[in-house]
Structure formats: structure tokens, C-alpha cells
C-alpha positions as CSV (number, residue, x, y, z in Angstrom):
1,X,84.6,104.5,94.1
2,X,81.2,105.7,95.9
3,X,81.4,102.4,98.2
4,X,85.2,103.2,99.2
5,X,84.5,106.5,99.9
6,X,81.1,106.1,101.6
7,X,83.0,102.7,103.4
8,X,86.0,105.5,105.0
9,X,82.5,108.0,105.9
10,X,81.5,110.6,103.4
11,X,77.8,110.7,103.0
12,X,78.2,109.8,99.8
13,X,80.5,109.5,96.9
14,X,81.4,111.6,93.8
15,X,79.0,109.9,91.3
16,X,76.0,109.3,93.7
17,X,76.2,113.3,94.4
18,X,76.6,114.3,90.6
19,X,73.4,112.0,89.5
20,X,71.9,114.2,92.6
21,X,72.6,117.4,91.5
22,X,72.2,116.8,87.9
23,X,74.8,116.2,85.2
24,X,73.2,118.4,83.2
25,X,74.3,121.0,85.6
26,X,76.9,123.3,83.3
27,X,76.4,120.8,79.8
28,X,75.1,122.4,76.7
29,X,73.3,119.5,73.8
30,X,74.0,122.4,71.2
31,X,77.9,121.8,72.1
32,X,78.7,118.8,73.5
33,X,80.9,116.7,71.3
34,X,81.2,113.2,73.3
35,X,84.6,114.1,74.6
36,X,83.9,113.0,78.3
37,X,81.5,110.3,79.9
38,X,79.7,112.7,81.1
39,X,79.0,114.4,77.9
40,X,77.7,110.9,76.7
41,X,75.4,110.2,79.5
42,X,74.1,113.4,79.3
43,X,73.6,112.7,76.0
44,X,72.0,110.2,76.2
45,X,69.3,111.4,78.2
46,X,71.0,110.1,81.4
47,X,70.8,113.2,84.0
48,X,70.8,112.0,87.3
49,X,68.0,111.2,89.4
50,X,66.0,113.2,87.8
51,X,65.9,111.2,85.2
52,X,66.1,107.9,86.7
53,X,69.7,107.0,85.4
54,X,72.7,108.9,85.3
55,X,75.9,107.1,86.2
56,X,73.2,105.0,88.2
57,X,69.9,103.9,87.9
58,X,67.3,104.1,89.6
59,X,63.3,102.9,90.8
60,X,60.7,105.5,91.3
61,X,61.6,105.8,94.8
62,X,65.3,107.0,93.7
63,X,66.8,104.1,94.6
64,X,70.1,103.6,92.7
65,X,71.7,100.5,91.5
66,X,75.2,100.1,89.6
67,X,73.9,100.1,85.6
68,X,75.6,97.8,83.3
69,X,74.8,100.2,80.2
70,X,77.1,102.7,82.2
71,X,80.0,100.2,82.6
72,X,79.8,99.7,78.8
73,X,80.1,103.5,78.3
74,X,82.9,104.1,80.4
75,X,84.9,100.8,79.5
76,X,84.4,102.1,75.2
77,X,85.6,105.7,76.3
78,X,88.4,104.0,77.8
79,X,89.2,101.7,75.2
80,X,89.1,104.6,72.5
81,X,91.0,107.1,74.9
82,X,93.8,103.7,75.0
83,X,93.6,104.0,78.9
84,X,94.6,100.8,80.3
85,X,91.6,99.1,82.0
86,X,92.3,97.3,85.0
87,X,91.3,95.9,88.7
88,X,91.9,99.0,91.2
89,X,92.1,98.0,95.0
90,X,89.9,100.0,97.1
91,X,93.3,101.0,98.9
92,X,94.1,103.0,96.1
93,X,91.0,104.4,95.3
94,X,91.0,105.9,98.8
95,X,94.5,106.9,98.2
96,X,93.9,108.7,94.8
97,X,90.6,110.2,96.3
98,X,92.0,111.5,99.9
99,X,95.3,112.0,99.2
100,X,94.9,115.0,96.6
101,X,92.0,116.4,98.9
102,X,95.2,116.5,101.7
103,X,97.5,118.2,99.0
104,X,94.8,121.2,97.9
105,X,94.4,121.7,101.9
106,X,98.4,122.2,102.0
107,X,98.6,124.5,99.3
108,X,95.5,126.9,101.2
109,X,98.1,126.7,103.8
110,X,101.3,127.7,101.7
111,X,98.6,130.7,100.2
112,X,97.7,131.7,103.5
113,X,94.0,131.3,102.7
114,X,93.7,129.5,105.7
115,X,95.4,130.0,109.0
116,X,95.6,126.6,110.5
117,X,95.0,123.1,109.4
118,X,92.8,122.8,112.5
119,X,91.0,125.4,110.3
120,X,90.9,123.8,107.2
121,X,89.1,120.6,108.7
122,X,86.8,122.0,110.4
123,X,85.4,123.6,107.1
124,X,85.6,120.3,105.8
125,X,83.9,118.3,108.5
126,X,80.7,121.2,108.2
127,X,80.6,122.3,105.0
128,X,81.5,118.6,102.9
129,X,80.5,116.1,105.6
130,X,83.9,115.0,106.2
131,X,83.7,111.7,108.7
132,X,84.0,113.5,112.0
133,X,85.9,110.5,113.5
134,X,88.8,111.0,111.0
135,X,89.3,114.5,112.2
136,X,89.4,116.2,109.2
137,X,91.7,116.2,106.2
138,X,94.9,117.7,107.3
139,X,94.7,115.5,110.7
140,X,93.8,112.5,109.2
141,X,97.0,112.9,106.6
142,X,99.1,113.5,110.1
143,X,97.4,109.8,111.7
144,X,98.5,108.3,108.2
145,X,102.0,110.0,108.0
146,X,102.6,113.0,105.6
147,X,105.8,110.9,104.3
148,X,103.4,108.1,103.6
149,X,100.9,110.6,101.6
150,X,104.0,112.4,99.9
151,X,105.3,109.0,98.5
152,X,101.9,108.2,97.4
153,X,101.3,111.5,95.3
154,X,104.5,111.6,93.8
155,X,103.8,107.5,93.1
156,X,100.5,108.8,91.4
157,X,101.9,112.1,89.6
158,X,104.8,109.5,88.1
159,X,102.1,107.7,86.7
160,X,99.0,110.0,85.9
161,X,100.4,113.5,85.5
162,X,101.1,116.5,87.3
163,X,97.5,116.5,89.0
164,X,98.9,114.8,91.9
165,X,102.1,117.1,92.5
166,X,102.6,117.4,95.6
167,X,102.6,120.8,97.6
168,X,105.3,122.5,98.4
169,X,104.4,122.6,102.1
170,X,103.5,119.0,102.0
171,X,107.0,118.4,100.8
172,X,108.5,120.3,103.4
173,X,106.7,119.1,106.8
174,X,107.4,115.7,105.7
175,X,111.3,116.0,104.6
176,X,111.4,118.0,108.5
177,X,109.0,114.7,110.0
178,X,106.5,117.5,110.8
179,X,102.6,117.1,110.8
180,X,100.2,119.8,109.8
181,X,99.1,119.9,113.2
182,X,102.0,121.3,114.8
183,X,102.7,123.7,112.1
């Protein structure tokens, strides 16, 4: 996942930034019961850099490298969770990462917590380090096609839940062949 996302442009991805930041950040030993993989690494003493592994490890110079020990604890938390392990395409792993970053942009729109999707990526191309060249978010979704995104999400929320629901607004500029840019 880090590679694909690091691959489109992000600086880095979601695992490579937790190890930095700690994923101890927010976990408590006296409660933590093993219920997520993160519990267990933390667990077991892996906190990130800091530490010299979290979901990587790493040299004394912080250098990480994918850990096998890691790909056994997240392949026996999916095997007792009965999640279905399988190959995933980096196409998709884009998809499921940029796609509901798109949707949660809509919805600031439809709240009005955001003026313009101009707006909303450039917050995202300062503040998160979104690839510059992609234009942000909302205008990267219009290059792709917001029908293309909406049949993706609901594709995803058919499959893993309503955590890919698409936004209302979302729904809308695409059923009208609108683009966030224009709206």
C-alpha cells in the first residue's frame, strides 16, 4: 500500500507515517486486548521507528524494510477475523485509498465546511502533501470522472460496508455529468 501510494506522489504512505509518529501514540498496555494489529505490534514492543520495527523494520540509520514477522501477524489476524486473504492489484489499492479521500472532500462540500473544491485541494496539497501534479483531490476525481469514482465506491461499499457510501453530492454531480470544479 505505501509503494502505490508513494508510486501516485504522497510522501509517504499510511504505515511508513504511523511507524513515524509512533503506534503507541493513543494505545494503553494496561487495556489493550489484541483486537487490532496494531494493538499486537504494539504489543509486542513494535512502536515505530523508535523502536526499530513497527509495521517495518528498520537499521540504526531508520532505514525501513518490509518485515516478514509483520506479514505473519497480519495474515493470523486475518485468518482468525475469517477475512478472505487474497492478491490486491495496485489499481485497487489506489482506488480504495483515493477514492474515499474524494468522498470525505464531497461531504465538506454538502456541509458547507468548505466553499469550493478548489478550496479543499489546496488544503490538501499544503497541509497533507498531496502530489501537486494531480491537482488536488476533488480535481483529480474530475480528470478520473466522478461516475467512474461513484461506481467504484458503491462497488467497494457492496462489498466492505457502508464506509465507502458514497456522498450525497458525489452522487448528484455525477447522475447531472458535473465535476466538482464547476460546481
Amino acid at each position: 500500500m505505501d509503494r502505490v501510494l508513494v508510486d501516485f506522489g504522497l510522501p509517504m504512505g499510511p504505515f511508513a507515517m504511523s511507524d513515524l509518529a509512533g503506534l503507541d501514540i493513543g494505545w494503553s498496555a494496561a487495556t489493550s486486548k489484541r483486537a487490532s494489529i496494531r494493538d499486537i505490534l504494539c504489543e509486542e514492543g513494535r512502536r515505530g521507528q523508535k523502536t526499530g520495527a513497527g509495521f517495518y523494520d528498520y537499521d540504526e540509520a531508520r532505514n525501513a524494510k518490509p518485515s516478514a514477522k509483520v506479514e505473519g501477524i497480519i495474515r493470523e489476524f486475518a485468518k482468525s477475523k475469517g477475512i478472505e486473504q487474497r492478491k490486491i492489484g495496485d489499481a485497487e489499492i489506489l482506488e480504495r485509498c483515493i477514492y474515499p479521500m474524494v468522498n470525505e472532500a464531497a461531504k465538506i462540500l454538502e456541509e458547507g465546511k468548505a466553499q469550493r473544491a478548489s478550496d479543499i485541494d489546496i488544503v490538501w496539497i499544503n497541509g497533507y502533501g498531496w502530489p501537486v501534479y494531480r491537482g488536488g483531490p476533488m480535481f483529480y476525481a474530475d480528470t478520473v470522472g466522478l461516475k467512474t469514482v461513484l461506481a467504484k465506491l458503491k462497488e467497494f461499499q457492496a462489498k466492505f460496508g457502508d464506509d465507502f457510501k458514497p456522498a450525497v453530492l458525489l452522487e448528484k454531480l455525477a447522475a447531472e455529468g458535473g465535476t466538482f470544479t464547476n460546481s
